[in-house]
C-alpha positions as CSV (number, residue, x, y, z in Angstrom):
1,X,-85.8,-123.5,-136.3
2,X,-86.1,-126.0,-133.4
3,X,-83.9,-126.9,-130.5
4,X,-83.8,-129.2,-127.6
5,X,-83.9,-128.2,-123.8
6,X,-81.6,-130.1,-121.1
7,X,-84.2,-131.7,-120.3
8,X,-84.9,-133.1,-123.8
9,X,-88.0,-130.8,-124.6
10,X,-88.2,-129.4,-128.2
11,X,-88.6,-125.7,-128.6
12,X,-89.8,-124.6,-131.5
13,X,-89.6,-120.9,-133.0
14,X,-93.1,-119.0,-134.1
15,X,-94.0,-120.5,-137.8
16,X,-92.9,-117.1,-139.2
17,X,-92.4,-113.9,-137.6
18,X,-95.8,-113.1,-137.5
19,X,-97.4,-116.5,-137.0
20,X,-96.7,-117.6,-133.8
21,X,-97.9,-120.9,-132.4
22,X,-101.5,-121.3,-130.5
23,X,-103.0,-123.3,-128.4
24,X,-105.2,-125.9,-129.9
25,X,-103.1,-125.8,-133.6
26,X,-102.5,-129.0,-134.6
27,X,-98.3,-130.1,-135.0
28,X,-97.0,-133.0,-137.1
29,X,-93.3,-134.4,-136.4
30,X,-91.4,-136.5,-139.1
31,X,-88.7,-138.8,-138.0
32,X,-86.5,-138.8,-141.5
33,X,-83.3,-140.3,-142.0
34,X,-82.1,-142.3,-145.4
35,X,-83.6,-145.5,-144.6
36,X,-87.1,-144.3,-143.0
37,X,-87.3,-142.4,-146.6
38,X,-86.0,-146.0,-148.9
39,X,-88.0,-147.8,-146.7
40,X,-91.4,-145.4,-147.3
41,X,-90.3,-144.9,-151.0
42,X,-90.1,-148.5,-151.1
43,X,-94.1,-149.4,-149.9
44,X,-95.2,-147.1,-151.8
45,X,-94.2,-148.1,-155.0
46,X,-95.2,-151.7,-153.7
47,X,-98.3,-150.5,-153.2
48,X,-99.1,-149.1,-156.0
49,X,-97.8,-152.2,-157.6
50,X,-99.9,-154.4,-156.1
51,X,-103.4,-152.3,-156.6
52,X,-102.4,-152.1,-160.6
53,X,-102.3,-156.1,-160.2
54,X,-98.4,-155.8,-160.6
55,X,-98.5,-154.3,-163.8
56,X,-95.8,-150.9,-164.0
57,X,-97.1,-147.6,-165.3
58,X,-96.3,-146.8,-169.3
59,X,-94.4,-144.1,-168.4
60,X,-93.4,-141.7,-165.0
61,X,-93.0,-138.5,-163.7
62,X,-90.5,-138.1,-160.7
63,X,-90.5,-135.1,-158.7
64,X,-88.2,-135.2,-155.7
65,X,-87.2,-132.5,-153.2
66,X,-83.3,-131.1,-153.6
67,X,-82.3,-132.6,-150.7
68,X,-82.6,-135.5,-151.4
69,X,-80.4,-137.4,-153.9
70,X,-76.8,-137.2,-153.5
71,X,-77.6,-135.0,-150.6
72,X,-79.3,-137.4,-148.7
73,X,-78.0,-141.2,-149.6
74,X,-74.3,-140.1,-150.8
75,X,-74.7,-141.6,-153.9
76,X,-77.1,-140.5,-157.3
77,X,-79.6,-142.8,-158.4
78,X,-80.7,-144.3,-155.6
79,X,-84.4,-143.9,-155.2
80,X,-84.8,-144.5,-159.4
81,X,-83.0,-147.8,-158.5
82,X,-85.9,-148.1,-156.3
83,X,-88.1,-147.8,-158.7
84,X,-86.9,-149.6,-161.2
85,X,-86.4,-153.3,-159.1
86,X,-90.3,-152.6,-157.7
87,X,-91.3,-152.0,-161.6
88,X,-89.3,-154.8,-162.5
89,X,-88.4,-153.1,-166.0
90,X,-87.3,-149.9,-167.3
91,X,-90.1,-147.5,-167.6
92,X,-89.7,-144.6,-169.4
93,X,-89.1,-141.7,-166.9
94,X,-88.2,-138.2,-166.8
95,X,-87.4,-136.4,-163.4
96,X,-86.2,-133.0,-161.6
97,X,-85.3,-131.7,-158.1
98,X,-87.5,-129.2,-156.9
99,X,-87.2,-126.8,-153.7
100,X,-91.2,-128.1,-152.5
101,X,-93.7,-130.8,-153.8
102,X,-97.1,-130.6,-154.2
103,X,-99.1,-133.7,-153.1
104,X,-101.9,-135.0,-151.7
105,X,-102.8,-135.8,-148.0
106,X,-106.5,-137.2,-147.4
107,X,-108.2,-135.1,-149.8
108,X,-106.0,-132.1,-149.4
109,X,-103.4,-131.0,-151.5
110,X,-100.3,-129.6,-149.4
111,X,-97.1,-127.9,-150.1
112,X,-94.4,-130.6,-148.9
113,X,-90.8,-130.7,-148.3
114,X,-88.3,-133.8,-148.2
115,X,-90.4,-135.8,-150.6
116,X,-90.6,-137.7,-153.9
117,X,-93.5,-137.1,-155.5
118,X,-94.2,-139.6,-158.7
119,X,-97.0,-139.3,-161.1
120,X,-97.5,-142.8,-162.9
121,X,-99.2,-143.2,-166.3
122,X,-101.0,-146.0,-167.6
């Protein structure tokens, strides 16, 4: 858990009970909110887009954390919408919420939280 001093500090508490923080360890601070995630969601898929020379994958697997969805934007079927106008086309897909994903960053495979993860076939 985290909180904010008067001053406008964040505290955070020890990582678990027996892993506090040290000096030296490296921290990384999301800003998240509905429209930083469409927005992200949003590149990416252009991205990928564009370095498959605009052509959609075959078929898709979407795996995104439970609090997202109707949780987060209010509404259900928002981020597939995403997909779908970037694709341009219906592309078979199958899908679940999931309490963590597992995804890349760099060349390291991390347990993440908050996220869509999408494996794309082609």
């Amino acid at each position: 858990m985290h909180s904010f001093t008067r001053e406008g500090h964040l505290v955070l508490s020890p990582l678990t009970e027996t892993t506090p923080y040290s000096p030296g360890m490296k921290l990384q601070l999301q800003c998240f909110s509905p429209e930083h995630a469409l927005k992200d969601l949003r590149s990416r898929v252009e991205t990928d887009m564009a370095l498959h020379n605009g052509r959609p994958p075959k078929a898709a697997v979407i795996i995104s954390c439970g609090a997202r969805g109707v949780a987060l934007y209010g509404s259900e079927g928002v981020e597939s919408a995403i997909f779908r106008e970037v694709w341009g086309c219906d592309v078979p897909t199958v899908g679940f919420f999931a309490g963590g994903e597992f995804g890349p960053v760099g060349l390291r495979t991390y347990l993440h939280a908050f996220t869509t993860s999408c494996l794309m076939f082609r």
